[in-house]
N, C-alpha and C positions, 0 to 999 in steps of 0.2 A: 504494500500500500504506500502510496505518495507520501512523503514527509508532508507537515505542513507549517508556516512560523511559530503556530502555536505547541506541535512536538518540540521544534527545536527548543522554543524557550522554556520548557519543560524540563526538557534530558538532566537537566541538573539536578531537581529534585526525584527526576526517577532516577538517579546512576545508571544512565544510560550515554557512553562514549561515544561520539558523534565521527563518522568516517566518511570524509571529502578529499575527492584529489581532483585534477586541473584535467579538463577536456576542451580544444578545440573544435572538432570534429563531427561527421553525425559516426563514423567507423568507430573510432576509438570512443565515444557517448555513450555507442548499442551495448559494446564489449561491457563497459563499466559497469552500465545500469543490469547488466544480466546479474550481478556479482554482489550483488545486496549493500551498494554502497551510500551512506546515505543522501549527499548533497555530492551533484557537481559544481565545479568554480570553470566559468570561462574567465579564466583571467588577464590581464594585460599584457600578463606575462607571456601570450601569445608572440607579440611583437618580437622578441628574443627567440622563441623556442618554434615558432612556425614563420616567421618572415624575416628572421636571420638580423634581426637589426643589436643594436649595442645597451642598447636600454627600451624602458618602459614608455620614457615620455613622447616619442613621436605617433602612438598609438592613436586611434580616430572613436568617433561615438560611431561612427560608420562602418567600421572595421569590427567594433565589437559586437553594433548590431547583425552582421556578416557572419559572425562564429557563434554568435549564440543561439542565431536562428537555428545554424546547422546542428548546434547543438542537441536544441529542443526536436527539429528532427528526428535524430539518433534515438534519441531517448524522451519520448511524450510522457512518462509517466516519472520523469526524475524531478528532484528538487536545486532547481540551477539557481545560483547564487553568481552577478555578473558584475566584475569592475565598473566602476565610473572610471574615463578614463583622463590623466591629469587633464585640465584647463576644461572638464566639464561640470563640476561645483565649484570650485573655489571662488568665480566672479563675486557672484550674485545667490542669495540663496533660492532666489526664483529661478534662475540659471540651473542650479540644485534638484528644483523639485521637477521643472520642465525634463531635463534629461531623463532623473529618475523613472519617472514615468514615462516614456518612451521606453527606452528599456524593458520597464515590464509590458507595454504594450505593441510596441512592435517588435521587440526581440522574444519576447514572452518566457523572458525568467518570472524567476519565482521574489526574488531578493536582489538586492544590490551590495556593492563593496566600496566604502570608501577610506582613505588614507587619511590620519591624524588625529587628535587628541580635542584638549578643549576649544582650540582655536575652530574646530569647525562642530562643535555644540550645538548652535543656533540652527547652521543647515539641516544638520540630522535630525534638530528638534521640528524644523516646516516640513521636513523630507515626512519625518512618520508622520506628524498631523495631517499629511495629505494621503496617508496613505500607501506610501513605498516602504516595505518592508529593509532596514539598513543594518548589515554586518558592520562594525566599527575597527579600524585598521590601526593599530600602535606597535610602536619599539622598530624595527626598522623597515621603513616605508618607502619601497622602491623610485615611488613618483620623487619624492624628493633626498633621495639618497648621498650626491652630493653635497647637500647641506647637512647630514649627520658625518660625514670624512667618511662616505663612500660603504659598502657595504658589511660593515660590522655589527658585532652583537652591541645591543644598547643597555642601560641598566644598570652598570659595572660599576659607579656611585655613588652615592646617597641621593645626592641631588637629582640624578636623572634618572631614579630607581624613584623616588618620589613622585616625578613630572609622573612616569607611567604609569603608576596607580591613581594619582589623579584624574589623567588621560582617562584611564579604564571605568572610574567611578563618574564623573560628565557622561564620558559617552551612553552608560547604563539610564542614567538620569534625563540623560534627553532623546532617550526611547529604541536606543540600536538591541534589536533584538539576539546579539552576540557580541562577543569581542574576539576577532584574530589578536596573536602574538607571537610577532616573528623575530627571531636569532635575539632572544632574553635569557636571562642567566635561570634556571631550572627553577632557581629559590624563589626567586622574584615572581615568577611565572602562577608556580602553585600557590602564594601570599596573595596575587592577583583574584585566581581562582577562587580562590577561599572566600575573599569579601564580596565579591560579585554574586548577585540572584540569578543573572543571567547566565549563560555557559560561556565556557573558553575556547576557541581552536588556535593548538600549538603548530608553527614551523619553528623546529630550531628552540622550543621554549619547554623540552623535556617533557615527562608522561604524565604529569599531573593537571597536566590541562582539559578541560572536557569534551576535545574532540582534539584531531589532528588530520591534516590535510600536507601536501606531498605536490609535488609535478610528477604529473602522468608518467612525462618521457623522462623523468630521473628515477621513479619507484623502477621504472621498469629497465632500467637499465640501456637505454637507449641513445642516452644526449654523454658524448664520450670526452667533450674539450675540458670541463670539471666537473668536481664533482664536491657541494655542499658537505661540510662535517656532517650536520642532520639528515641528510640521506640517508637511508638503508636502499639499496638495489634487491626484491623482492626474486629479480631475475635478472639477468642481463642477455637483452636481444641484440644488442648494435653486434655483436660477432655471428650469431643467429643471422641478420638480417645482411648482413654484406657476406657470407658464406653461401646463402641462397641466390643472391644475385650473381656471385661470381658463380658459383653451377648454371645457373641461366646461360649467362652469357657464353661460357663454353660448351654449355650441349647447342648451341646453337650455331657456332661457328663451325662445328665435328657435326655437324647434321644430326644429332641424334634428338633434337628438338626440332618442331612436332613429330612426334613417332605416329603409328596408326592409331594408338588408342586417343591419341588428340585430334584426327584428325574427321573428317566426314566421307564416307566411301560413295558410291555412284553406280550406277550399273555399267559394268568394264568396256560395254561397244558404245555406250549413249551418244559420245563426245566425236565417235569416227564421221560424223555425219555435220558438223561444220566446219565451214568453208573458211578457210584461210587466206 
């Protein structure tokens, strides 16, 4: 059965662990959603992992509307949770709710994802009043990562172990029906957890968080240039996957691709009878 905002905001009080990993696609959606997983993320994080780029921020509300549709394709009965992506709330909190809702209505997720702490309260507070379900994004937040010195764990502190439980307690209070938390010290993470009503999902923020979410093509062993400390590879296809291709390509060139069993037979005279 479909997640809904209202399980998710639940899970906490039932001790029920929350498992979301990052899908593009409607292929890799179908695969997931057979697998009892709860929440997909189209995330921004597309822009790096499907269109080869260096970061998050040149990603589009067009491009995300583009992979989530596919998404929901794949997978009509999942529960997709979809990036804002940078410069679509920060303007204006009307700028905010306008996207958001788009989103849910023409990409037709279930939720949205945005990046930061108290400084974007307000938005998340018109985003729920209208209506858009918001996962709230603290500790290191890709959209703006060069202004934390680039991709490291945050929290390490007092002062900035502080900010992010305050972060975490606003966001709660102005209605994100979740908190992510990414590359946070483990301690910090489950101190977070603990005071929040709401549930947690950890990248990088240890086991005591109340759900944990992953990229597709890192779980699975697929994206080979690095590789996150917080990764576990569940499998690893990238040798899988270029092993098969290079057989391809050589039964191909040896002719032994397409064999008969590939191929479609005729009756053996049919063809004597055009003209050349």
């Amino acid at each position: 059965m479909k997640m809904t905002v209202r399980d998710i905001r639940d899970s906490k009080q039932n001790g029920k662990k929350l498992t979301m990993l990052t899908a593009y696609d409607a292929t890799m959606a179908s695969l997931f959603s057979q697998c009892d997983i709860d929440m997909l993320l189209v995330g921004d994080s597309l822009g790096m992992v499907m269109l080869g780029r260096e970061a998050t921020v040149s990603v589009t509300m067009e491009e995300m509307i583009h992979h989530t549709r596919a998404v929901r394709r794949g997978a009509p009965e999942a529960f997709i949770v979809t990036d804002m992506p940078y410069g679509s709330y920060e303007i204006t909190s009307r700028q905010a709710v306008e996207n958001g809702v788009r989103l849910l209505k023409e990409a037709e997720c279930d939720m949205v994802k945005v990046e930061g702490g108290r400084v974007i309260c307000d938005t998340v507070r018109r985003m729920t009043d209208a209506g858009v379900p918001v996962m709230g994004h603290i500790g290191l937040t890709p959209q703006t990562a060069s202004q934390l010195g680039g991709f490291k764990v945050q929290g390490k502190d007092l002062e900035s172990a502080q900010q992010l439980v305050d972060d975490a307690k606003s966001l709660q209070s102005a209605g994100a029906s979740c908190v992510l938390m990414e590359c946070v010290p483990s301690a910090l993470a489950a101190l977070i957890t603990d005071v929040l009503h709401v549930p947690t999902i950890g990248i990088g923020a240890g086991v005591h968080c109340g759900g944990q979410v992953l990229v597709g093509q890192d779980m699975l062993g697929m994206f080979e240039k690095f590789s996150p400390k917080f990764v576990k590879h569940y499998c690893k296809l990238a040798p899988l996957i270029k092993k098969g291709v290079s057989d391809y390509c050589a039964e191909v060139r040896s002719g032994q691709f397409p064999s008969e069993e590939q191929s479609f037979a005729s009756e053996p005279d049919i063809y004597k009878q055009i003209k050349l």
